[in-house]
C-alpha positions as CSV (number, residue, x, y, z in Angstrom):
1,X,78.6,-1.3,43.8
2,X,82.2,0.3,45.1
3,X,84.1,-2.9,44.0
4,X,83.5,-5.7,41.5
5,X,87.1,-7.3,43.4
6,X,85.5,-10.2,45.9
7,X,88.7,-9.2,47.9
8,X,87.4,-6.2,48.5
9,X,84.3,-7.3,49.7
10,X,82.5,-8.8,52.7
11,X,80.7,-12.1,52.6
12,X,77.7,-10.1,52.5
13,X,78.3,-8.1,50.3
14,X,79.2,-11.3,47.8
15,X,75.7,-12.5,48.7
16,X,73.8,-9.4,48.0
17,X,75.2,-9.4,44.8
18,X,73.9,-12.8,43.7
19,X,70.9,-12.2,45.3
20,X,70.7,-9.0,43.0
21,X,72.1,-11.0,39.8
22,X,75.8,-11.0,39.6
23,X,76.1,-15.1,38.6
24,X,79.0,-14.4,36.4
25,X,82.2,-15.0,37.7
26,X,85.8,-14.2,36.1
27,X,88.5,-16.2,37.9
28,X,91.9,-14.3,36.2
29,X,94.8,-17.0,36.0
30,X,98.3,-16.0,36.4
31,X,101.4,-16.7,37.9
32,X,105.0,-16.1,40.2
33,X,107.9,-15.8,38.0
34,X,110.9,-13.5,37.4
35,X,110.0,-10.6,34.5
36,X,113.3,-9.2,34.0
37,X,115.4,-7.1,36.4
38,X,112.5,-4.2,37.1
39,X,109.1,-5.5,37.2
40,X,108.1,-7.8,40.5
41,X,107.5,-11.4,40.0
42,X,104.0,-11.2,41.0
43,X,103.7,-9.1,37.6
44,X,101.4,-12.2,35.4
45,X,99.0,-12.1,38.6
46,X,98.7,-8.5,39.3
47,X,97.7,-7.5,36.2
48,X,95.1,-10.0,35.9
49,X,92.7,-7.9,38.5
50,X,92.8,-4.8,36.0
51,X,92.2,-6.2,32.6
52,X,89.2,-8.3,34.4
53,X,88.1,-5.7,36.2
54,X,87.2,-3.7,33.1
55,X,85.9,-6.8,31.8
56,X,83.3,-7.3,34.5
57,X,82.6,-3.5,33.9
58,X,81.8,-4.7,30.3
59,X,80.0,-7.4,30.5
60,X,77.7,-6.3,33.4
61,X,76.6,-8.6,36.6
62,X,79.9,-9.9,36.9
63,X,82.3,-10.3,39.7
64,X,86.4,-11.1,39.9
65,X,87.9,-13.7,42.3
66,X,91.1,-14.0,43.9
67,X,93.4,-14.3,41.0
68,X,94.8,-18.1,40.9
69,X,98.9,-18.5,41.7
70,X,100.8,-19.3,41.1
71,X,100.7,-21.5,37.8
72,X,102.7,-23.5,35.1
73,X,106.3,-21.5,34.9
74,X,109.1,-24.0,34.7
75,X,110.6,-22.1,32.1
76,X,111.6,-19.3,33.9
77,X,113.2,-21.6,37.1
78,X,116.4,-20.3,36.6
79,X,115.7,-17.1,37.9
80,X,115.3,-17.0,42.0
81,X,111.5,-15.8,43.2
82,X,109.9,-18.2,40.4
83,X,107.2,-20.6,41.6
84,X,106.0,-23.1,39.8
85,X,103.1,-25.7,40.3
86,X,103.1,-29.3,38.2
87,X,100.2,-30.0,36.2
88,X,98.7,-31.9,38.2
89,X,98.0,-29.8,41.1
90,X,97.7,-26.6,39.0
91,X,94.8,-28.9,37.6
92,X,93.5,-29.6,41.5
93,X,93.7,-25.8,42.0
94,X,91.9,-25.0,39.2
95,X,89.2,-27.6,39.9
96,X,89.0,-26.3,43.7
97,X,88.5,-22.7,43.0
98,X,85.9,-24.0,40.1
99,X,83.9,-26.3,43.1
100,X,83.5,-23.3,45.5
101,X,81.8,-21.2,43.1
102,X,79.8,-23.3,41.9
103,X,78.6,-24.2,45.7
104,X,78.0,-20.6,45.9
105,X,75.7,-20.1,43.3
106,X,77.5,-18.8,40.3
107,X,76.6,-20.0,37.0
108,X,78.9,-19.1,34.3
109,X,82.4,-19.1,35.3
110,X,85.4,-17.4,33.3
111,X,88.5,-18.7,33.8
112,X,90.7,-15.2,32.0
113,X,94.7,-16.3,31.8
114,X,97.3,-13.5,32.1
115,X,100.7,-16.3,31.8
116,X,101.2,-17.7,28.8
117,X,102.9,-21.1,30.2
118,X,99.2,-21.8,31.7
119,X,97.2,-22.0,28.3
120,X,97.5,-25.5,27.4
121,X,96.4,-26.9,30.8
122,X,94.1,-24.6,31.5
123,X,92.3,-25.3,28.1
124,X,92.7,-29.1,28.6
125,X,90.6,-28.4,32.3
126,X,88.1,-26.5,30.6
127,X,87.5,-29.2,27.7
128,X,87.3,-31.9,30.4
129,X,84.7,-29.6,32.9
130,X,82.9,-27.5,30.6
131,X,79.9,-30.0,30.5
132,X,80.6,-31.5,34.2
133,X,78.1,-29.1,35.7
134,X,74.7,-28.8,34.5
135,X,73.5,-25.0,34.6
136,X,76.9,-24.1,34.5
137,X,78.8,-22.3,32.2
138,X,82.6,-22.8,32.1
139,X,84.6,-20.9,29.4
140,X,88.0,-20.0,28.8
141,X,88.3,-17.2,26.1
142,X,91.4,-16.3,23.9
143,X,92.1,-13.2,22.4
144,X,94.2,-13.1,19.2
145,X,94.3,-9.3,18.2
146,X,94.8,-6.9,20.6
147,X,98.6,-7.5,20.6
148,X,98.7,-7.2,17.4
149,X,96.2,-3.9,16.8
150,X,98.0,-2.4,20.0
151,X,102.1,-2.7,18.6
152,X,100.2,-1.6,15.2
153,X,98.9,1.7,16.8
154,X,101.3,2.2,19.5
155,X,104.2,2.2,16.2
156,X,106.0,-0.3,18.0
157,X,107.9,-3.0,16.5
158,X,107.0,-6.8,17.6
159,X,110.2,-7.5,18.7
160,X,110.1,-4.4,21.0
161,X,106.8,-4.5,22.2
162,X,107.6,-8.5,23.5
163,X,105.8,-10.9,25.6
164,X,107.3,-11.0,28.7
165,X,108.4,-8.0,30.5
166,X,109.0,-5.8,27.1
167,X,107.4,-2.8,25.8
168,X,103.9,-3.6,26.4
169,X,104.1,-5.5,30.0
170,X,106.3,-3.2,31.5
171,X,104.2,-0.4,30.4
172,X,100.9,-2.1,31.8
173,X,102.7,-2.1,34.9
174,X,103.9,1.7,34.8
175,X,100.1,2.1,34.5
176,X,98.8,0.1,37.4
177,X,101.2,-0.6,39.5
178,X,104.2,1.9,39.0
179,X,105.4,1.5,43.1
180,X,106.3,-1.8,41.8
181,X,108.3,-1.0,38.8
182,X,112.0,-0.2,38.9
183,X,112.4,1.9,35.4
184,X,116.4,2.2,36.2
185,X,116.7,-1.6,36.0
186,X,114.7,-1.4,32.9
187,X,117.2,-3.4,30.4
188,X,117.1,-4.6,26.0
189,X,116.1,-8.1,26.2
190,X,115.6,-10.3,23.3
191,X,114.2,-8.5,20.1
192,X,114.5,-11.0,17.4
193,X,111.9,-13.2,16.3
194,X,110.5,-15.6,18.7
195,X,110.3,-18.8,16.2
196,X,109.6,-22.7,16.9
197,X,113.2,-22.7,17.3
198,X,113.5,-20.0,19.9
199,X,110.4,-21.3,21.6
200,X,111.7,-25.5,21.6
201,X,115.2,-23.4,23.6
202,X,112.5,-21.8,25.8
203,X,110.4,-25.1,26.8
204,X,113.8,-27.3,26.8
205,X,116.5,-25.7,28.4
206,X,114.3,-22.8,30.0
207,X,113.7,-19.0,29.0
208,X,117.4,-17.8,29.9
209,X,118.6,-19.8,27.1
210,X,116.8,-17.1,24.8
211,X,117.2,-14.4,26.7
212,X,119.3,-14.0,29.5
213,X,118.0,-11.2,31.7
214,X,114.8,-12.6,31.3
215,X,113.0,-10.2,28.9
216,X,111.4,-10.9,25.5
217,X,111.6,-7.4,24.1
218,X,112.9,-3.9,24.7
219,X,111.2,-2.2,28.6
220,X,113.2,1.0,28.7
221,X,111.0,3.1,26.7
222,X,107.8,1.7,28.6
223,X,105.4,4.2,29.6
224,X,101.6,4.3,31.6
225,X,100.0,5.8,28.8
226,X,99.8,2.9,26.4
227,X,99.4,0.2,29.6
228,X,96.3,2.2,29.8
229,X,94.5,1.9,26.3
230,X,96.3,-1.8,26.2
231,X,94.1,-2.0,29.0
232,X,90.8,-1.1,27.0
233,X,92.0,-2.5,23.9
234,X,92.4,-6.0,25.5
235,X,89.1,-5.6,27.5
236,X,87.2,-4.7,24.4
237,X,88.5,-7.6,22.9
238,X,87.6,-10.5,25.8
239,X,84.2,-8.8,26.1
240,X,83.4,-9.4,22.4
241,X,84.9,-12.7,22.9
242,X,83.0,-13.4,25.9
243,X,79.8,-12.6,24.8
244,X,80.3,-14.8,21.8
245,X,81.3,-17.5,23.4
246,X,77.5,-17.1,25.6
247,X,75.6,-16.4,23.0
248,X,73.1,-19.0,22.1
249,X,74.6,-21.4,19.3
């Protein structure tokens, strides 16, 4: 197959590939919010093709859908561009998207989230759907270590690295989508550590009470190169996840 991306593809070609096996489906979660002054605010959903695009690769038989945005980002609504669903019809969304599939045949469904600000929702719809569906496998997998083994290898400091449009997402960007990224604008953002304290200012008042330009870590030495083994390091780690969770108990 050309593409594993059902964007890409005709309606025919979708149904061929059941017909020939491809059941799994990865439905990559993101969102519309501001990263800092030089990556797009469509960054959270663009990189979710990528990462599950090597993912499907991995796994085998799998196909990626339309990323689902945008998602759960009241946090960063101080900063124009940022869209942000309530829970409740994130949760309709979600179910949606999780009905058609289903109606066309799929049998294990992945939901993969690339914005933080979704998890807890998105882990509540799982819970509550997970054994809705008979023949149907629904599974949300986490990874825990690739952030950690990547700012380990790269030689970059956590605070530096980030989680939201530092070191590690601006460079994932450079890699995939460098038309988007504005490396002049590139900015310091907050390096510290990013405690219960810093996260209760980030949930209460909103992000740009912790950081003002919107950053959470350093994005001006951000380069393609390590946005491209983050890539396979990441990948790795959600197949090996992935296959754990389907393996039979």
């Amino acid at each position: 197959m050309k593409t594993v991306i059902m964007e890409e593809m005709s309606w025919k070609q979708i149904k061929n590939a059941l017909a020939d096996g491809y059941k799994t489906v990865i439905i990559p979660v993101g969102s519309i919010e501001q990263h800092g002054p030089h990556l797009p605010v469509g960054t959270d959903y663009l990189l979710g093709y990528p990462i599950s695009r090597e993912v499907a690769r991995r796994l085998g038989k799998t196909l990626v859908a339309p990323t689902i945005r945008p998602g759960l980002s009241e946090h960063h609504m101080h900063f124009p561009g940022t869209v942000t669903l309530q829970p409740e019809t994130f949760k309709m969304v979600l179910r949606d998207y999780l009905s058609c599939y289903i109606r066309h045949g799929f049998t294990t469904i992945i939901f993969l989230n690339t914005h933080g600000g979704n998890a807890i929702t998105l882990r509540a719809f799982v819970e509550e759907n997970e054994n809705a569906h008979p023949g149907v496998t629904i599974i949300f997998p986490r990874t825990s270590n690739a952030s950690r083994l990547s700012n380990e290898e790269e030689g970059i400091p956590q605070g530096i690295s980030g989680s939201h449009s530092g070191h590690a997402e601006s460079s994932a960007m450079l890699a995939w989508y460098p038309q988007f990224v504005d490396m002049s604008a590139a900015e310091e953002g907050f390096t510290g550590e990013f405690n219960e304290e810093k996260r209760n200012i980030m949930n209460t008042v909103g992000i740009h009470g912790v950081t003002p330009n919107g950053i959470l870590g350093d994005a001006r030495e951000a380069h393609a190169a390590r946005g491209i083994r983050d890539n396979m390091r990441q990948a790795k780690e959600y197949t090996e996840v992935i296959q754990g969770m389907l393996s039979p108990k």
